[in-house]
C-alpha positions in Angstrom: 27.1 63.5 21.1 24.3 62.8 18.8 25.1 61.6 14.9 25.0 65.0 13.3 28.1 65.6 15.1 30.2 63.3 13.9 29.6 64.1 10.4 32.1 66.3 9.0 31.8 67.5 5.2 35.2 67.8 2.8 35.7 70.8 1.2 36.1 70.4 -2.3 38.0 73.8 -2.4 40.7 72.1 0.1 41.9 70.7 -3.5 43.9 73.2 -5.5 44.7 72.9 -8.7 47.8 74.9 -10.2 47.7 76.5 -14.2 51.1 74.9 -14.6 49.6 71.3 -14.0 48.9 69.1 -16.9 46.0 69.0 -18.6 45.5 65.4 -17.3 46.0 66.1 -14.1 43.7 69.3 -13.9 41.0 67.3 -15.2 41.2 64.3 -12.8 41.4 66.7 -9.9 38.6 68.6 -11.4 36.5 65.6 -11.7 37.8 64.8 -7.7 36.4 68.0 -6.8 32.8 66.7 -8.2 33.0 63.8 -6.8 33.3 65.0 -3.3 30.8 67.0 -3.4 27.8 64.6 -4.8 29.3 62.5 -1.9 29.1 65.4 0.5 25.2 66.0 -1.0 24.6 62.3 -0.4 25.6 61.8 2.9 23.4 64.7 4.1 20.4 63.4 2.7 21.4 60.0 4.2 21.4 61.7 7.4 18.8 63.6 7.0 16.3 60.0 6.2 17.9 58.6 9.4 16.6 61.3 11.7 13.6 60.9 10.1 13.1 57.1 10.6 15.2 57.6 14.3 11.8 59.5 14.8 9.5 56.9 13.8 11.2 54.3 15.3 10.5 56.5 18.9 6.7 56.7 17.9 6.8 53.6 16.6 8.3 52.6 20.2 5.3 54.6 22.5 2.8 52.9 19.8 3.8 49.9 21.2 4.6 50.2 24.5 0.7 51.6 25.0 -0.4 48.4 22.8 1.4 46.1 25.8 -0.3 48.0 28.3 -3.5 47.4 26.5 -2.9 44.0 26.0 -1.5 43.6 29.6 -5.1 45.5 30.9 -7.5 43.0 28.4 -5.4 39.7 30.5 -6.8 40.9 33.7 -10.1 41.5 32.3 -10.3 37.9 30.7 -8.7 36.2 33.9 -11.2 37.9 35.5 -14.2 37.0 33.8 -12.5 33.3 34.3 -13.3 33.3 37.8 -16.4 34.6 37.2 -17.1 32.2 34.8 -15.4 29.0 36.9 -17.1 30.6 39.9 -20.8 29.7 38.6 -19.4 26.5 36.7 -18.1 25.4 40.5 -14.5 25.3 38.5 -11.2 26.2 40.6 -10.6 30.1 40.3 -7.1 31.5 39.1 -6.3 28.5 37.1 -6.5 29.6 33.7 -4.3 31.4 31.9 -4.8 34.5 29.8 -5.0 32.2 26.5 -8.0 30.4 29.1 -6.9 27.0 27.6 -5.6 26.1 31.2 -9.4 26.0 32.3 -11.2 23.7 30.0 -12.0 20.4 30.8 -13.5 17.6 28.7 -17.0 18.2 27.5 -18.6 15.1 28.7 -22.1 13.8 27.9 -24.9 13.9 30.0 -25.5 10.6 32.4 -28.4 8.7 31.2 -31.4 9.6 33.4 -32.5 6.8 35.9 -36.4 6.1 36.1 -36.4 3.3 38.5 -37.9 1.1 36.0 -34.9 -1.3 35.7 -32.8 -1.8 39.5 -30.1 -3.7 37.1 -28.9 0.3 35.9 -28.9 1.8 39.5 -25.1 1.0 39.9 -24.5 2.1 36.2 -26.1 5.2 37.0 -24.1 5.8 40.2 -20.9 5.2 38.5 -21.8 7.5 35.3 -23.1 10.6 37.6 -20.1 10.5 40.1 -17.5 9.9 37.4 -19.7 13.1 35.4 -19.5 15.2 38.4 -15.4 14.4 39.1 -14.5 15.3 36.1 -16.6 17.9 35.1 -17.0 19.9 38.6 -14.7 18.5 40.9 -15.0 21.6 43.1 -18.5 21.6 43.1 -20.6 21.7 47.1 -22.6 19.1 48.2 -25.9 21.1 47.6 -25.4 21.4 43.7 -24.3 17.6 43.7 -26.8 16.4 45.1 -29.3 18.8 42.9 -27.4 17.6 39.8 -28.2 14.0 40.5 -31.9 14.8 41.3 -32.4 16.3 38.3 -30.9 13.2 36.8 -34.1 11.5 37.9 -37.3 10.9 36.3 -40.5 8.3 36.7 -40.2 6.4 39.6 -37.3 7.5 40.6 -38.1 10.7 41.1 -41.8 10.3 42.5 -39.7 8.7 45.4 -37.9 12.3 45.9 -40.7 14.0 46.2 -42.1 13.7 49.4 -38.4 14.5 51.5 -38.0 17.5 48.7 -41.1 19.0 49.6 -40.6 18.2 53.5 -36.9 19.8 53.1 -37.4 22.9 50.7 -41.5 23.7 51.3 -41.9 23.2 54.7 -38.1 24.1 55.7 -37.7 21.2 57.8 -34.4 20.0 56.7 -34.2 16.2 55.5 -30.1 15.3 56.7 -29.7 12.9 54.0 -30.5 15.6 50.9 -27.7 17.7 52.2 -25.1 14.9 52.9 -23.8 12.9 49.6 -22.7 9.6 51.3 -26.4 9.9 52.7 -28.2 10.1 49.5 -26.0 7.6 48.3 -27.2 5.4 50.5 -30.8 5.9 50.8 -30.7 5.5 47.1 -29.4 2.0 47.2 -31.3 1.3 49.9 -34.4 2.1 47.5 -33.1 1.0 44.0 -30.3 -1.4 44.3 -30.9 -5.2 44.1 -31.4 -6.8 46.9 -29.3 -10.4 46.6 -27.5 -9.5 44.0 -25.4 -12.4 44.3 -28.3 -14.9 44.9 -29.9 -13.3 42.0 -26.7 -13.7 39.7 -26.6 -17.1 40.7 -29.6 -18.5 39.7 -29.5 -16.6 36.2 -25.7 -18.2 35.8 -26.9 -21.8 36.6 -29.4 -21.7 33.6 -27.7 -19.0 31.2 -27.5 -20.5 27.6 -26.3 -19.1 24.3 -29.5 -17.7 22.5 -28.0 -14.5 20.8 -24.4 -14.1 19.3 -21.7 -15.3 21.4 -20.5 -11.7 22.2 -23.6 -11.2 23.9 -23.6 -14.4 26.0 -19.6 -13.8 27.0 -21.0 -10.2 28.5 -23.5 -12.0 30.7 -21.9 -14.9 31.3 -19.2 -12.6 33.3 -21.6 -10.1 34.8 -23.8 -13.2 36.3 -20.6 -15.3 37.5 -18.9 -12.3 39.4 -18.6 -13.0 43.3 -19.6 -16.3 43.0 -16.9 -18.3 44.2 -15.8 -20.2 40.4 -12.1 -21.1 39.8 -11.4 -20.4 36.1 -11.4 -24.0 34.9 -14.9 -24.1 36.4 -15.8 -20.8 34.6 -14.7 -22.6 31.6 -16.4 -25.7 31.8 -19.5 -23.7 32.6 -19.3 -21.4 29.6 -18.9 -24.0 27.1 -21.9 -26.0 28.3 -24.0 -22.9 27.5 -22.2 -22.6 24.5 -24.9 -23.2 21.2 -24.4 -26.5 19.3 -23.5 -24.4 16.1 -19.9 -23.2 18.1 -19.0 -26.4 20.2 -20.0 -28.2 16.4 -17.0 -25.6 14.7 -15.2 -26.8 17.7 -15.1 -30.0 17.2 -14.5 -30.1 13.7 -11.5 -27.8 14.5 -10.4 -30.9 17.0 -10.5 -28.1 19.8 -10.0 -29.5 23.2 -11.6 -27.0 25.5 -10.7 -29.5 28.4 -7.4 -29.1 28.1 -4.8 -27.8 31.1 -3.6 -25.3 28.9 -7.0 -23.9 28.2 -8.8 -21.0 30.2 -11.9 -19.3 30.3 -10.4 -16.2 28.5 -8.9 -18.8 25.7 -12.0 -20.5 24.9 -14.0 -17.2 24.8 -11.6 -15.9 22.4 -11.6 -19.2 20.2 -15.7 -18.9 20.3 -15.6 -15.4 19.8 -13.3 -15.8 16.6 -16.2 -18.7 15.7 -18.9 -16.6 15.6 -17.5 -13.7 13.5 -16.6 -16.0 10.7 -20.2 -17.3 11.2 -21.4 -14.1 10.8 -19.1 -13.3 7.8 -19.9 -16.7 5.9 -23.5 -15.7 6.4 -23.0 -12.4 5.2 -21.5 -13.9 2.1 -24.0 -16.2 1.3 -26.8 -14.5 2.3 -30.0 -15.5 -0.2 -29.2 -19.3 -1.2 -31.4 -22.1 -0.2 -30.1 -25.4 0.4 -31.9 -27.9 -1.3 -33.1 -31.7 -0.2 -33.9 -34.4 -2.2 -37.2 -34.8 -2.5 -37.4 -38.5 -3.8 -34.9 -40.3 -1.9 -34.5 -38.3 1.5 -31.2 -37.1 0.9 -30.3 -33.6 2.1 -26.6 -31.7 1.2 -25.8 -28.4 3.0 -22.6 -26.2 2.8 -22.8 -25.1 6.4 -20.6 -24.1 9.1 -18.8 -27.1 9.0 -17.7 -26.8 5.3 -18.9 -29.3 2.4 -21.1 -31.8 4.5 -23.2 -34.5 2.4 -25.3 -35.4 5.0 -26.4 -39.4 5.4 -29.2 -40.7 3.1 -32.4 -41.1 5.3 -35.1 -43.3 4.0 -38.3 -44.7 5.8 -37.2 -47.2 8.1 -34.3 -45.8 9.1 -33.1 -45.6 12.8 -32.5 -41.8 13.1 -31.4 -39.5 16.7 -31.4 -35.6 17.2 -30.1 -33.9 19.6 -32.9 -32.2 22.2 -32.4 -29.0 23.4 -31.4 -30.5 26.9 -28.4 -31.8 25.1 -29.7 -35.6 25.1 -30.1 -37.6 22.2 -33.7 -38.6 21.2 -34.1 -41.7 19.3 -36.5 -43.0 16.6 -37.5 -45.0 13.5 -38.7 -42.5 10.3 -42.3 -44.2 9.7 -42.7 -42.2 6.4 -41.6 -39.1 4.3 -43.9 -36.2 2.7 -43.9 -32.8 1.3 -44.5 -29.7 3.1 -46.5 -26.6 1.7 -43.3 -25.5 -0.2 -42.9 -28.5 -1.4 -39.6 -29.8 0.2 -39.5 -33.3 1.9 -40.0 -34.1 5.6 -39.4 -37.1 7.1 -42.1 -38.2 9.9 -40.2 -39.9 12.8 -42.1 -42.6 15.2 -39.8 -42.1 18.4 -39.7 -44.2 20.9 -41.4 -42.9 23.9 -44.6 -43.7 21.0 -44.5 -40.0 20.0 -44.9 -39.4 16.3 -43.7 -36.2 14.9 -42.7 -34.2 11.9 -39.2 -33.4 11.8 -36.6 -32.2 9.1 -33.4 -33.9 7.7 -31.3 -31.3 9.0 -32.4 -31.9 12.5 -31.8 -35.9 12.3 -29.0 -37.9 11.8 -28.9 -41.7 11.1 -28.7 -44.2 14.7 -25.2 -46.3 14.2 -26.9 -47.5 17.6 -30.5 -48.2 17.3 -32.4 -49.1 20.7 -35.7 -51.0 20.2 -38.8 -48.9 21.6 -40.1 -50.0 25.5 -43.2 -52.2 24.4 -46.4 -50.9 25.4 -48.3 -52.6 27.9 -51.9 -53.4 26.0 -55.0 -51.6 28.1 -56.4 -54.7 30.0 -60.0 -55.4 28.5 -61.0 -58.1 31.3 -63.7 -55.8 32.3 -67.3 -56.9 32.6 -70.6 -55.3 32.3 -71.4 -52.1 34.3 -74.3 -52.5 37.1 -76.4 -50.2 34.8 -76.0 -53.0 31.8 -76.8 -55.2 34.3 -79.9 -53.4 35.0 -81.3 -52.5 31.3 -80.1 -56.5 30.3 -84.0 -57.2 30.2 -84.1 -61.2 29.1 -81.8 -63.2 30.7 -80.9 -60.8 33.3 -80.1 -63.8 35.9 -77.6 -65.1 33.3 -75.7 -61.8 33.8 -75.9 -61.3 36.9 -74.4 -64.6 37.8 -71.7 -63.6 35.3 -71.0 -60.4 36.8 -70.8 -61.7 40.2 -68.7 -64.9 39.4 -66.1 -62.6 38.2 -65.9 -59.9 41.4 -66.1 -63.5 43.3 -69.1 -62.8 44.9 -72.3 -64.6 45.4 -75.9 -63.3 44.3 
């Protein structure tokens, strides 16, 4: 039964009104009469707009419906240009969605290419090219693996390639280790790794000092001790040998017991670490002032890494010491003090091997336990006349000869 149906209109006629009715009353049914029919005119123009919008709704509807089959058509087209896409990209087919924002992956960079020209980066390189190619193309074959890493060579490296590429792809005779990646893997380390890594480590760790910042020194001081066999309080006691006198100074001062059992390689790293940044900073902060020296009496004052320091008052005569770089102390006696072309005092030391050497007060520090130089043996000069003086003598020639002889104990 459709709406039109159920709409039944009142008659306003269906409303009598008798002459012998009151005025009053004749009018209020007169005005009833009205009423009913403006409601009767309304309703079928209500009607009539609903038919009208009933109808748009319906093409509204098949608008629709043709849009989701549209839309439904363009997801198959962009799932399939997916696979086409991860196809050629060696991605996994059918796993995106119609968004496509199940296929992507992260964009990684490009491994650094390997030119042979440094063996210490093969394994780097290994790591960064399989890690690129997992992530990146985990479905990818064999062939375009191993064609990704050869084009991921260059110099040296590649020169090396060139004679099996040429054998395998010119002259079709099919090299089994450019199609197998374990096989490449191997005849690349076989050609680029280092051989006695561990020996090499070894030798480096025994004489690896702190020369740079102490970041740089903890990085090689745990690549070079790797596989070598160290307990940690060995490690420790190794590291803060090749420590720089600057840090183990700061440690000191800070009455830091690095031999302590509570103390590991990790804790005194840390501790040096935290060092050397507030080196850096103080540095930073004061970068541009001079420290001066006294240049009449010797004295030298410094605000330094180890706070206000006034250091001792050095005049000539004084038993000074340093510290060499071999860690030893070297001893002396300062034999005089000068200036330099800038003007500042140095102090020249007379040490006691019978060196003599200009030094600066920064570098000595005064001997609370003087040793007295080794005396020097005096150059024997009981030596007698050459043969040849013998020969030129002239007058009294006999005299000399008799001399000469006496003393070798011979006879003429």
């Amino acid at each position: 039964m459709s709406s039109q149906n159920l709409f039944v209109t009142v008659d306003p006629d269906s409303v009598s009104i008798a002459p012998s009715l009151p005025a009053e009353v004749s009018q209020t049914l007169t005005a009833l009469k009205t009423l009913i029919m403006a409601v009767n005119h309304n309703l079928q123009v209500a009607i009539g707009q609903i038919h009208n919008n009933t109808a748009d709704l319906a093409t509204a509807n098949n608008s629709l419906q043709n849009h989701d089959g549209g839309i439904t058509q363009m997801e198959g087209q962009v799932k399939a240009l997916e696979n086409i896409i991860s196809a050629l990209a060696g991605a996994p087919q059918g796993s995106g969605s119609g968004s496509g924002s199940g296929s992507r992956r992260p964009k990684l960079n490009l491994p650094e290419k390997f030119d042979g020209s440094n063996k210490d980066k093969a394994v780097s390189f290994r790591v960064a090219v399989s890690h690129y190619l997992r992530v990146s193309y985990p479905q990818a074959s064999v062939e375009e693996q191993i064609a990704f890493i050869i084009s991921c060579l260059e110099g040296k490296a590649h020169e090396w390639l060139e004679p099996y590429l040429e054998e395998d792809v010119v002259n079709n005779h099919p090299v089994a280790w450019l199609h197998s990646i374990n096989g490449f893997w191997l005849q690349f380390n076989a050609r680029w790794n280092v051989q006695n890594k561990t020996e090499n480590y070894r030798a480096k760790f025994k004489t690896l000092k702190q020369t740079k910042s102490v970041q740089d020194y903890y990085k090689d001081f745990q690549t070079y001790s790797q596989n070598l066999g160290y307990n940690d309080i060995s490690l420790r006691d190794f590291f803060y040998d090749g420590l720089s006198l600057k840090i183990k100074e700061m440690l000191m001062a800070q009455d830091y017991d690095h031999n302590a059992s509570n103390v590991s390689l990790e804790n005194l790293a840390d501790k040096a670490l935290k060092i050397d940044q507030r080196l850096e900073q103080f540095q930073a902060q004061h970068k541009g002032q001079t420290n001066s020296s006294g240049s009449k009496s010797g004295t030298t004052s410094s605000t330094g890494a180890l706070g206000n320091v006034t250091r001792d008052k050095l005049t000539v005569g004084d038993k000074v010491y340093m510290i060499g770089p071999d860690g030893k102390a070297r001893k002396g006696t300062i034999s005089k003090i000068g200036k330099n072309a800038k003007g500042m005092s140095i102090p020249t030391v007379k040490w006691n091997d019978g060196t003599v050497v200009e030094s600066s007060f920064k570098s000595l520090k005064k001997d609370s336990h003087p040793v007295d130089p080794s005396p020097v043996q005096p150059k024997s000069s009981n030596s007698g006349p050459s043969p040849m003086d013998l020969d030129s003598a002239g007058k009294g020639k006999k005299t000399y000869c008799m001399l000469y002889l006496w003393r070798k104990g011979t006879l003429c």
